[in-house]
Structures are given as C-alpha cells and as structure tokens.
BAPAFI-432922 format. One record per residue (C-alpha): x, y, z. Coordinates in nm, 4 decimals. Layout:
N
+----------+----------+----------+
:     east :    north :       up :
+----------+----------+----------+
:        X :        Y :        Z :
...
+----------+----------+----------+
This chain:
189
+----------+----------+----------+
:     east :    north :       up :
+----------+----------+----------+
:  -2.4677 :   0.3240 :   1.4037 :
:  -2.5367 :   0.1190 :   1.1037 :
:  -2.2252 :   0.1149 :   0.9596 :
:  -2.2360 :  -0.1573 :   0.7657 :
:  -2.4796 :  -0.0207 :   0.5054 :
:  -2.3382 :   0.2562 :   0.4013 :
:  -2.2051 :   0.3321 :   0.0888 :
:  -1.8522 :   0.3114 :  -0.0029 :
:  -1.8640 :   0.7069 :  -0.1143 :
:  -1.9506 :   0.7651 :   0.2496 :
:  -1.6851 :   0.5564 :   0.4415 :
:  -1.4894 :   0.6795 :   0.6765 :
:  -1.2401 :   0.4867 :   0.7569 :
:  -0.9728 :   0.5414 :   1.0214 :
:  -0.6112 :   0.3660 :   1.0035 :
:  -0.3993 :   0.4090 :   1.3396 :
:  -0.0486 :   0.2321 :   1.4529 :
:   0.2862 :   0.2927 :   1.5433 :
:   0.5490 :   0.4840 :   1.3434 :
:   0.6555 :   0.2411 :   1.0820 :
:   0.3641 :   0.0067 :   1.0467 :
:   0.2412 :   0.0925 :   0.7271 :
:  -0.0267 :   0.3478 :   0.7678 :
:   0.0861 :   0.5567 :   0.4901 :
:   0.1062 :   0.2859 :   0.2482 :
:  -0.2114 :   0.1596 :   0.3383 :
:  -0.3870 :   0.5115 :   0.3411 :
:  -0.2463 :   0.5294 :   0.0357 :
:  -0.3360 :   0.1964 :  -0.0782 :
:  -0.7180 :   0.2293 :   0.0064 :
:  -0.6937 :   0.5738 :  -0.0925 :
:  -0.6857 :   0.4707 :  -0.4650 :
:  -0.9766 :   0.1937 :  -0.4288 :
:  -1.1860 :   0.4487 :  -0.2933 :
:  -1.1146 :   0.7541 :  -0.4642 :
:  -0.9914 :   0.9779 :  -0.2070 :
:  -0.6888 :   1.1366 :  -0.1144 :
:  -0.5961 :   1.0228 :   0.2882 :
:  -0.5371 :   1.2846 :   0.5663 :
:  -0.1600 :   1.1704 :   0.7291 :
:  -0.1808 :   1.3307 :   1.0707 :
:   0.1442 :   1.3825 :   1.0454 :
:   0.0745 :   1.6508 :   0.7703 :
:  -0.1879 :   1.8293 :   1.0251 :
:   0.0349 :   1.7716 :   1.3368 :
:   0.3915 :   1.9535 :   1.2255 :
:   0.4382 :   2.3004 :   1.0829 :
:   0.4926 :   2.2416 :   0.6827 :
:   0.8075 :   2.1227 :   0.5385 :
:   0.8117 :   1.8109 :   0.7803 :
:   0.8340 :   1.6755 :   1.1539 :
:   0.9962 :   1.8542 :   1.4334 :
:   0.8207 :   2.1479 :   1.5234 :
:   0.4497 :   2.0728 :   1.6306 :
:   0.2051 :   2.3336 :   1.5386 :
:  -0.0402 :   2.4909 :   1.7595 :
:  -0.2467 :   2.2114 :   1.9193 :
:  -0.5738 :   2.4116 :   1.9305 :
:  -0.4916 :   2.4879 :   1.5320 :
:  -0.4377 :   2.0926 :   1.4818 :
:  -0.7602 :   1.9768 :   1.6887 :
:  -0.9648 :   2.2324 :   1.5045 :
:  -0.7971 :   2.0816 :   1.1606 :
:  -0.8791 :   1.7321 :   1.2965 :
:  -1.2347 :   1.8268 :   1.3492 :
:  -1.2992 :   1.9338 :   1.0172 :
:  -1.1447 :   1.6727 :   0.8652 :
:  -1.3587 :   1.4124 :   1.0795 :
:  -1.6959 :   1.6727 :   0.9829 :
:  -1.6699 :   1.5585 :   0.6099 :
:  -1.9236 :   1.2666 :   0.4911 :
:  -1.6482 :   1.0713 :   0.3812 :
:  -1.2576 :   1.0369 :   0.4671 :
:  -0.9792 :   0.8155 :   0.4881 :
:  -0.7275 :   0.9509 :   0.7936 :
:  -0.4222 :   0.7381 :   0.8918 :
:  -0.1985 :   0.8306 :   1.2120 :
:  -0.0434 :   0.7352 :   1.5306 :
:  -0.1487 :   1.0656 :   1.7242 :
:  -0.4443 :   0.9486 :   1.9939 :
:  -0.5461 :   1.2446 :   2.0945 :
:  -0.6628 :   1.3003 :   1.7564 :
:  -0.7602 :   0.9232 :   1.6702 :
:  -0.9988 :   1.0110 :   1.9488 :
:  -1.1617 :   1.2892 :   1.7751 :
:  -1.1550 :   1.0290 :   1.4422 :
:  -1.2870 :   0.7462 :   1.6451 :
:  -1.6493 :   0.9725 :   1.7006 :
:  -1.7462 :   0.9504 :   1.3292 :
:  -1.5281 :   0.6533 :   1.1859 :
:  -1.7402 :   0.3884 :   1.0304 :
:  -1.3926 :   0.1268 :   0.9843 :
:  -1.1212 :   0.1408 :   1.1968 :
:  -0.8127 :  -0.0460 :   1.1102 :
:  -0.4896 :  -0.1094 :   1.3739 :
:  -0.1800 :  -0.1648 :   1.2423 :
:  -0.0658 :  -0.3746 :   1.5315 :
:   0.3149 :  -0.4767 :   1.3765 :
:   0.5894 :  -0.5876 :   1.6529 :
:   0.8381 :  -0.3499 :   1.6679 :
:   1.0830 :  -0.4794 :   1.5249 :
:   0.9112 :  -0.5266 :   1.1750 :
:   0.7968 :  -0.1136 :   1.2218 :
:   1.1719 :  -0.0575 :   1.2915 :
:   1.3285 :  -0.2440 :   0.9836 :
:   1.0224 :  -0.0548 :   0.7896 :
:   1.1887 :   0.2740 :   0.9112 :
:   1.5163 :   0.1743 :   0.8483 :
:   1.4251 :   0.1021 :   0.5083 :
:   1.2396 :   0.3891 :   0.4241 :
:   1.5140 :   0.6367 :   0.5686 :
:   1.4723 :   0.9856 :   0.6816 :
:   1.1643 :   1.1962 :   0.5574 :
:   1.0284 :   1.5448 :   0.5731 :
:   1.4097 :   1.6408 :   0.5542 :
:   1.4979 :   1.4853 :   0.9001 :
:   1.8332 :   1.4439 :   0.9976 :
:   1.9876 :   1.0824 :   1.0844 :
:   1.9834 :   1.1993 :   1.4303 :
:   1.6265 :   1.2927 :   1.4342 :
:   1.5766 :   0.8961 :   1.2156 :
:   1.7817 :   0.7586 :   1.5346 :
:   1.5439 :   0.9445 :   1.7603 :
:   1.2112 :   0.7917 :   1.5899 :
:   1.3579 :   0.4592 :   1.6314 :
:   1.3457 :   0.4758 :   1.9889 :
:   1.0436 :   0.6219 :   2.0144 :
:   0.9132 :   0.3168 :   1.7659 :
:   1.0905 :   0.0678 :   1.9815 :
:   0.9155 :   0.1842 :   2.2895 :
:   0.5983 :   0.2103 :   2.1772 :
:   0.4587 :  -0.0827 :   2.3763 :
:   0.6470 :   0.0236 :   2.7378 :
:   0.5309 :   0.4012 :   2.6921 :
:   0.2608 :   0.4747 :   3.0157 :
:  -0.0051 :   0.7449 :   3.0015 :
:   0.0730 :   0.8786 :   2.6725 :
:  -0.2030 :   0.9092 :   2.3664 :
:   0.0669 :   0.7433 :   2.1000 :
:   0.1219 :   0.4286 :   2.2667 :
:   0.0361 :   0.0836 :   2.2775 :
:  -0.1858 :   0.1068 :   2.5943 :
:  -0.3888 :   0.4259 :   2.4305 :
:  -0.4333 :   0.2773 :   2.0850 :
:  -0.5675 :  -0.0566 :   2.2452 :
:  -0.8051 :   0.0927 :   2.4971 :
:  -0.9419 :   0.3277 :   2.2061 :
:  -0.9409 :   0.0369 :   1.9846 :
:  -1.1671 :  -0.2097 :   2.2139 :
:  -1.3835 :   0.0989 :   2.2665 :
:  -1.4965 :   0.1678 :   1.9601 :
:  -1.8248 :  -0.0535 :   1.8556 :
:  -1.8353 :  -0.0557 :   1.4861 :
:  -1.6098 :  -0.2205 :   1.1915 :
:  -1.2537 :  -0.2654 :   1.3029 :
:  -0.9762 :  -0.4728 :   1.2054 :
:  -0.6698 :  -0.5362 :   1.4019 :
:  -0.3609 :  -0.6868 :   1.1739 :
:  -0.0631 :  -0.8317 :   1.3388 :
:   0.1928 :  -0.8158 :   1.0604 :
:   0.2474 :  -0.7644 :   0.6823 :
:   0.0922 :  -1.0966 :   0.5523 :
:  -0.2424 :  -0.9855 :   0.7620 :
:  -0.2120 :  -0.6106 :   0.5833 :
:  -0.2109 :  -0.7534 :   0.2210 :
:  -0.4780 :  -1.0147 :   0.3218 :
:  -0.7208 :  -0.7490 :   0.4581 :
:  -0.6609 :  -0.5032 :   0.1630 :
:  -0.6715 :  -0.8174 :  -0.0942 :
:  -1.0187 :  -0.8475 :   0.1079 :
:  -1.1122 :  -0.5156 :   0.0723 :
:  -1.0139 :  -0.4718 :  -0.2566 :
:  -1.2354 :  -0.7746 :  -0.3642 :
:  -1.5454 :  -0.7142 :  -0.1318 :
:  -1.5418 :  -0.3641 :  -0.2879 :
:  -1.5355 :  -0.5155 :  -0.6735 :
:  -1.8434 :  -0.7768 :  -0.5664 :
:  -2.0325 :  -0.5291 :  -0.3827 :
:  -1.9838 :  -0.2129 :  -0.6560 :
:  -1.9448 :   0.1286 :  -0.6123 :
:  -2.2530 :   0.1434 :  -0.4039 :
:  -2.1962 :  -0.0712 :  -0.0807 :
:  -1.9045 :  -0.1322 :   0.1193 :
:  -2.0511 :  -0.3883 :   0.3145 :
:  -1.8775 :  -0.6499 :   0.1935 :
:  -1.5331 :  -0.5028 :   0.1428 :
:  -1.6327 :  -0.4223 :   0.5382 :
:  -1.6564 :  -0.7610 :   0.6126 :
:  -1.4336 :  -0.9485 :   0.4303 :
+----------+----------+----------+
C-alpha cells in the first residue's frame, strides 16, 4: 500500500489508546484540519444515551465495517477488536501511548460523561489504571502494541501530551505546505 501518496481527502486515519489519553480531542482536533467529522467507537460500541450497556456485537462489527468501507475516515477508540477491523484499510495510525497516570488525571478532570454515575467514573479509573497489567483482552496494552507493530504503513506512537501537540503542530503544518491535495507531508512530519 502506497500510503504515502494519497490525498488528504482520502486519509484514513486511525487514532487508538487507553481511556483518557486524548483520542477524542485529537479526533476532534484532526477532524477540523481535515474536514471530517471522527467516528468515537464509543458512540458505535454502547446503546445511545452513553456507556454501560454494550449493543449487539454483530450490530457494532457490521457498523465498524462500514465505517472502515468509506474512502476516507478519521475513527478514534480503545476497542481492539474493532481497531482490528480499522487497522485493514487505515492509511495513518496514531497510538496514544500516555502512562496512566496522566490518562487518569485526564479523566479526573474531564468528570463523568454520557450521564455516568461517580461510581461508574470510579469504575473507569480502574479499568484505566490497569490497562498495562490486563492479559488476553483486545483493550489493553499488550493488544494495542501487538496490533500496533503489525501494521506496515504510517504510524505514530506518542508517549505523552508534549509528543500529541508536537505531532498535530506537525500535521497541521505538513498539511498547510503540502495543500489540500497531498498528505504526504503532514504524514511524515
């Protein structure tokens, strides 16, 4: 795959970490440089009105798929099973790679969403915080790594928040040099 030639209006690019690393905010971020609206898995994973009850996983993977059929789109996540399904047609992947503790104090921060209660917030932290000890399980550490090293084009891994705004500062300014047309630069910077 020649990934690196394609045009910005055809990018696909795939953000994955734990819960708290910025994904959203960086979906969102790139989002607005490229002109698209991001996919949150999260949105495609729970029933409507927010996190809590999981909707029917054939129903998600087919929603997944479609998603990943479209020339171009921007999906952010920390769901493997469906990062896998991403990973087949991404032409960028970037991991979000934050300790825990900074993903954590992002959560904290940010409160509860999608209406969850402090107990469900209390919950996520633990989750968060384990993220790196969790065996065998598609939102973890050892899943997002081995998927990570697998895949062969464009990828990025950033290892806290002054890496994040570099990258997107990058981005943002390989994307201005290189116009509308090519993302090759904003790829490589």
């Amino acid at each position: 795959m020649d990934s690196l030639h394609q045009s910005s209006q055809n990018l696909r690019a795939l953000i994955m970490g734990n819960g708290g690393s910025g994904k959203t905010w960086l979906a969102r971020e790139l989002g607005l440089l490229l002109d698209r609206t991001p996919a949150h898995l999260d949105n495609i994973h729970w029933e409507p009105g927010g996190c809590g009850v999981a909707r029917d996983r054939q129903q998600v993977i087919a929603d997944v798929e479609s998603v990943v059929g479209l020339d171009r789109w921007l999906i952010e996540g920390v769901y493997g099973r469906y990062i896998d399904i991403a990973l087949t047609r991404a032409t960028l992947v970037v991991w979000l790679d934050l300790p825990e503790e900074a993903c954590i104090a992002n959560i904290r921060e940010r409160g509860p969403q999608y209406s969850e209660s402090e107990a469900a917030l209390e919950e996520l932290i633990v989750w968060v915080a384990d993220y790196r000890v969790r065996q065998n399980n598609w939102n973890s550490y050892e899943r997002h790594l081995a998927m990570f090293e697998r895949y062969a084009g464009p990828k990025f891994r950033l290892l806290d928040r002054n890496d994040v705004g570099s990258w997107l500062a990058n981005f943002a300014d390989g994307l201005r040099r290189a116009g509308p047309k090519s993302a090759n630069e904003a790829i490589l910077s």
